[in-house]
N, C-alpha and C positions, 0 to 999 in steps of 0.2 A: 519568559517561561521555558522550562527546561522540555526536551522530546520527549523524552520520558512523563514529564506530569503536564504537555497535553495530551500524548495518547490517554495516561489515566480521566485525565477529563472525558476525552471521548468517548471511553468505556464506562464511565460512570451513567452520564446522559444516555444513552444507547438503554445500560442496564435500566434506569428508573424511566426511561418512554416505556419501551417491553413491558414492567411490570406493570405498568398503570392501564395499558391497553390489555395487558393480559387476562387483570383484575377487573376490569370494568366489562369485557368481555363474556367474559366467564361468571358473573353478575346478571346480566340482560342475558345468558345462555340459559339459566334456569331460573328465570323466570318464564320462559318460553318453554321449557322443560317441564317444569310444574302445569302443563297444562296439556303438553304431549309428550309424557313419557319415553313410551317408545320408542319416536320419532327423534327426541335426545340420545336416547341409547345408540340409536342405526347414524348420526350423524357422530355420536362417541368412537366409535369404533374406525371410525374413515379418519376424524382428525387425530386421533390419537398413534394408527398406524405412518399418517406422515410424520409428524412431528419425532414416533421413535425412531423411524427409518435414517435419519442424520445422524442421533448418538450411535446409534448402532454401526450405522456404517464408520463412524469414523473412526470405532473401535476398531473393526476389520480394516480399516487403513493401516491401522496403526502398530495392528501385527502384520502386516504385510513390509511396510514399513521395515522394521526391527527386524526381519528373518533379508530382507533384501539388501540391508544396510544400503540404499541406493541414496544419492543426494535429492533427490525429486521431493525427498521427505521432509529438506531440514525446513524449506520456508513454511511448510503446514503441518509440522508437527504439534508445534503449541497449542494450535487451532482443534485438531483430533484429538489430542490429549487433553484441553477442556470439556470437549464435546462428548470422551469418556466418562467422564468426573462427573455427569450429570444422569446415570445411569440412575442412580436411586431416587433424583428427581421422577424421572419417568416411571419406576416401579410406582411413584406415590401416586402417579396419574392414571396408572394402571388400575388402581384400587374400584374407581368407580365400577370397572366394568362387570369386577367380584359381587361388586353392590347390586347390579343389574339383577341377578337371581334372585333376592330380596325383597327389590324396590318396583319392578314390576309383575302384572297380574302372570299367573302360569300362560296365558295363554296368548301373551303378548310379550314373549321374552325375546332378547335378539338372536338368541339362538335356536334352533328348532329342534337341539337333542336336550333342550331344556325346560322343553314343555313335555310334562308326560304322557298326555292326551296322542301327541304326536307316535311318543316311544309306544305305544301300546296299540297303535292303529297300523305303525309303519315298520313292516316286517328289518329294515335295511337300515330304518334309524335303531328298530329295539338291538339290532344285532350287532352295532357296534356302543353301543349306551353303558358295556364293560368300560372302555374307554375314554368317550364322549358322555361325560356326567361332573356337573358342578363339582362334585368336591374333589375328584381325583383333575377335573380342569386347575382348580385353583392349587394342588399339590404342584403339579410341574408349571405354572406356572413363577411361583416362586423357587423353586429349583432352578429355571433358567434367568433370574435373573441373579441369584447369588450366584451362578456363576459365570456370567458378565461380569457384575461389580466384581465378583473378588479376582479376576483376570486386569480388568481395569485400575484396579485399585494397587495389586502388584506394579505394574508396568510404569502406573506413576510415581507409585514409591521410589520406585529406583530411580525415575529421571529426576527426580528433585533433588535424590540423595547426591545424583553425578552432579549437580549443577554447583552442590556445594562442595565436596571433597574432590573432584575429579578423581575418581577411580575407573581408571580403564577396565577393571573389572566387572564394571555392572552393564558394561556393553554387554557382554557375552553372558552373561545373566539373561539380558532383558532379551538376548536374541536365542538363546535355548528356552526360554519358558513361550517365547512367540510358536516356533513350531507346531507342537503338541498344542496350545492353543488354538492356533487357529481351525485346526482339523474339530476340536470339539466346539469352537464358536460358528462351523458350518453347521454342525448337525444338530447343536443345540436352536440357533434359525430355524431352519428348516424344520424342525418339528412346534417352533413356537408359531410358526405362519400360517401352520395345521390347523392347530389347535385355533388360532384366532381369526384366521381372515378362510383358510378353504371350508372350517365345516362349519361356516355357515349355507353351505349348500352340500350336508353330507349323503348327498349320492351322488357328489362329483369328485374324482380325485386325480390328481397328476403326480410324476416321481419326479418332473421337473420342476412342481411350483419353488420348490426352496430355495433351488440356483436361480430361478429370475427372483425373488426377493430379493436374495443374495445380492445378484447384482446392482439392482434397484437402491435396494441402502448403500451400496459402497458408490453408486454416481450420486444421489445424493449426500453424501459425506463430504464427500470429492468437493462436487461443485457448491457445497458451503464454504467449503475450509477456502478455497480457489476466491469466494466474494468476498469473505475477512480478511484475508490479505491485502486483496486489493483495495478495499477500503483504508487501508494502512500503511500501503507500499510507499505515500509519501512521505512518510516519518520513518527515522532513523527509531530503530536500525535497521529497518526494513528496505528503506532507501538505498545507499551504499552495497549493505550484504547481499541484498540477490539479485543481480542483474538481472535484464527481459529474456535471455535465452537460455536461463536456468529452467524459466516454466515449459519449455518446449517437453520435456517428459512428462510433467503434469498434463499436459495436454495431451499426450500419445497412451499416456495411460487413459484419460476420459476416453480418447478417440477408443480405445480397447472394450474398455467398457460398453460403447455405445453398441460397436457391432457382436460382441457378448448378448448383448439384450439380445439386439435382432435374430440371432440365431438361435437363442435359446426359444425365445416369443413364436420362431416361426418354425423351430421345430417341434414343438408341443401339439402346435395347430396342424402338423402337415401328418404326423402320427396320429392324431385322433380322428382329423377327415378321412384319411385314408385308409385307415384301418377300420372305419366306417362304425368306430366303436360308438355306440346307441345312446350308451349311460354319460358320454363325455359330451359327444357331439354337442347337445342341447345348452349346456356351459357355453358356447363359441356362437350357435346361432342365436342366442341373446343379447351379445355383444360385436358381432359384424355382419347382422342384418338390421331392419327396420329402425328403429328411433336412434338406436345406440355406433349406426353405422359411421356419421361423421366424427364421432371423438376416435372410433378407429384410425379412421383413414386420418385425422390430424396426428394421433401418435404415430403412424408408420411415416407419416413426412416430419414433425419435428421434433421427433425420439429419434428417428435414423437418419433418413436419407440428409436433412438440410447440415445438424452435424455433422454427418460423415465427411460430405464434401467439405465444411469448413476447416475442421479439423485435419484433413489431408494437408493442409495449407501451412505450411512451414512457418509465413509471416504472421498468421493468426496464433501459432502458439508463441512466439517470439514478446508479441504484445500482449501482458498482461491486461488491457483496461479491452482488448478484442476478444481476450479468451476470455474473462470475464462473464462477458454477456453470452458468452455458448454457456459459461457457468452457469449463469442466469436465467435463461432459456430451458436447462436441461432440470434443473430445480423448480423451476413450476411444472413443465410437460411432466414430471416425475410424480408431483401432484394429480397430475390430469388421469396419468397410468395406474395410481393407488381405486382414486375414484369409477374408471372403468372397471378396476377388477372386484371392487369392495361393493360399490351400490347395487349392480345389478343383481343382486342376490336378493331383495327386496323390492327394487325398481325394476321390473321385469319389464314393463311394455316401454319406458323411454324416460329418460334421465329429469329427474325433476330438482332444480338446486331450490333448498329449503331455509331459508334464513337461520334454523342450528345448525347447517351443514358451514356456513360463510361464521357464525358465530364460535363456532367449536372452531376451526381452526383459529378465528383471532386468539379467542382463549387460550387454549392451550398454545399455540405458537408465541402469544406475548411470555407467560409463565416459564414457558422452558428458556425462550431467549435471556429473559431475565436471569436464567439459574444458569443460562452461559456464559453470560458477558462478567457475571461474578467470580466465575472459576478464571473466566483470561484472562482478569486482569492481575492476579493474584501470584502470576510467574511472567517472567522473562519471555519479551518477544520469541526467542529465540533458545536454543538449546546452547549454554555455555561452554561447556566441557566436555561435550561428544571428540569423542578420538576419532571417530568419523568423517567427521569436518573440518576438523584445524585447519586439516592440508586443502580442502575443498576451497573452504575461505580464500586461504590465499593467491590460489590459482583462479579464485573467480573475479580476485580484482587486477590481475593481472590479464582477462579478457577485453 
């Protein structure tokens, strides 16, 4: 059997486990749902934010990628550029939460500028309900996803077209439409993380929440594309083409990332303590006192500190199967950080995991894997005809 058709095997089996745990998942999710609504809705919203934070991010890889022409890109490009390609996947899992307005009573909706009773009672919820109200929520909600997809959908057009013609051309295409993209893939974020994950506590707001999303989905990106690889690295062409001290930027970039969080996370919190501001505060003492205090203090040791130092470490980023597992580690904790920041909005006095919360993510996590492993297998490990690389190639096997 040829490299090539066992990777397709492996991608095959990987795709039909995902689906079947996806399906079965998301089967036993509502039926538990059909019995607490609500409680489906508030666990929707958490697995749904993880599972989009990958595509997402790895779309912002991927313009980052293309405007840096850096080689750190070429062994996880494939990987991000599937993981783009599943953007309308995700808009379709997005649907439900449109349904939410619908499908549960006014006064048990997961959002609270979505009950009227609320808007009518709550001078600060009626006053921003110009904004915050179902139907102009679900307008930009599909505004920012057609424009993702159709950034996304560009960016692969072109690579497929290079793979086949090799036109040095559509380098410089793909790297002037990156620019100006990614500046509107910041702010278009940033206003969807508004919209979806801060007003649900709309007397709380930050100018920084965007940028730690931001960054949040681009280590999650990261550190997926970082674990397909390495699941892969033993097979050609993966084998040969990227030596272990290619990933050393792969790793320098995580490591960037990581202390990005930290200082985004702890300047947020050091501006709202300090500034003693009243309306914020109350946000932080729900989540770094009482019940909620230990999943803090695990995020500040293995979101930062135990990273940090590893990733310092020159021989960690050299070993892909070492960096790996910081990949690994930074992809659940990244999970752990959604849930800090997404439950206590409803979970005020201390963290209760509810068998939709463990079921939504199987769910939705099988379903989208599934609609991943379809798109990679579908192109080339690897980017064929980048003018970028030819010469990279061969200077890397000459290391």
């Amino acid at each position: 059997m040829s490299p090539s058709e066992i990777i397709q095997q492996r991608l095959n089996g990987r795709q039909t486990r995902a689906l079947i745990i996806g399906m079965l998942g998301v089967i036993i999710w509502i039926v538990f749902g059909l019995r607490d609504p609500q409680q489906f809705f508030r666990s929707y919203i958490f697995a749904f934010m993880f599972w989009a934070a990958v595509p997402l991010g790895c779309l912002g890889i991927l313009l980052v990628h293309h405007l840096t022409s850096g080689w750190w890109g070429y062994p996880i490009r494939r990987v991000v550029e599937a993981g783009s390609r599943t953007l309308p996947v995700v808009f379709v899992l997005f649907l439900p939460l449109l349904l939410s307005f619908r499908l549960t009573p006014e006064d048990h909706r997961l959002y609270l500028w979505a009950q009227p009773a609320v808007v009518a009672a709550d001078p600060i919820v009626h006053f921003k309900s110009g904004y915050l109200n179902p139907g102009f929520f679900t307008v930009r909600a599909v505004i920012y996803f057609a424009i993702w997809i159709l950034i996304a959908t560009l960016l692969n057009k072109w690579s497929a077209e290079q793979d086949r013609t090799a036109n040095p051309a559509l380098k410089s295409r793909m790297s002037s439409l990156s620019g100006p993209s990614f500046v509107i893939f910041v702010v278009v974020l940033s206003l969807a993380v508004v919209d979806w994950v801060m007003s649900l506590e709309p007397h709380w707001f930050s100018t920084m929440y965007g940028f730690i999303f931001l960054v949040t989905d681009g280590l999650a990106g990261l550190s997926f594309a970082i674990l397909i690889v390495r699941s892969l690295s033993d097979q050609e062409p993966l084998k040969d083409c990227i030596p272990p001290k290619r990933f050393i930027d792969l790793g320098n970039m995580m490591l960037a990332m990581v202390l990005l969080w930290a200082y985004l996370s702890f300047s947020e919190l050091l501006i709202i303590w300090a500034g003693n501001l009243k309306n914020e505060i109350p946000w932080y003492k729900t989540r770094i006192f009482g019940a909620w205090a230990p999943i803090a203090a695990i995020l500040i040791l293995f979101h930062f500190f135990i990273p940090f130092f590893l990733l310092l470490q020159r021989r960690v980023k050299r070993r892909v199967v070492v960096l790996a597992r910081v990949a690994g580690l930074l992809f659940v904790v990244t999970l752990l950080d959604l849930y800090w920041i997404i439950v206590p909005a409803y979970e005020t006095s201390a963290p209760q995991i509810h068998v939709q919360d463990l079921l939504g993510l199987i769910g939705l996590g099988g379903l989208w894997l599934g609609a991943f492993f379809w798109q990679y297998k579908k192109w080339p490990l690897l980017p064929l005809h980048d003018p970028r690389f030819e010469g990279a190639l061969e200077h890397s096997h000459g290391d």
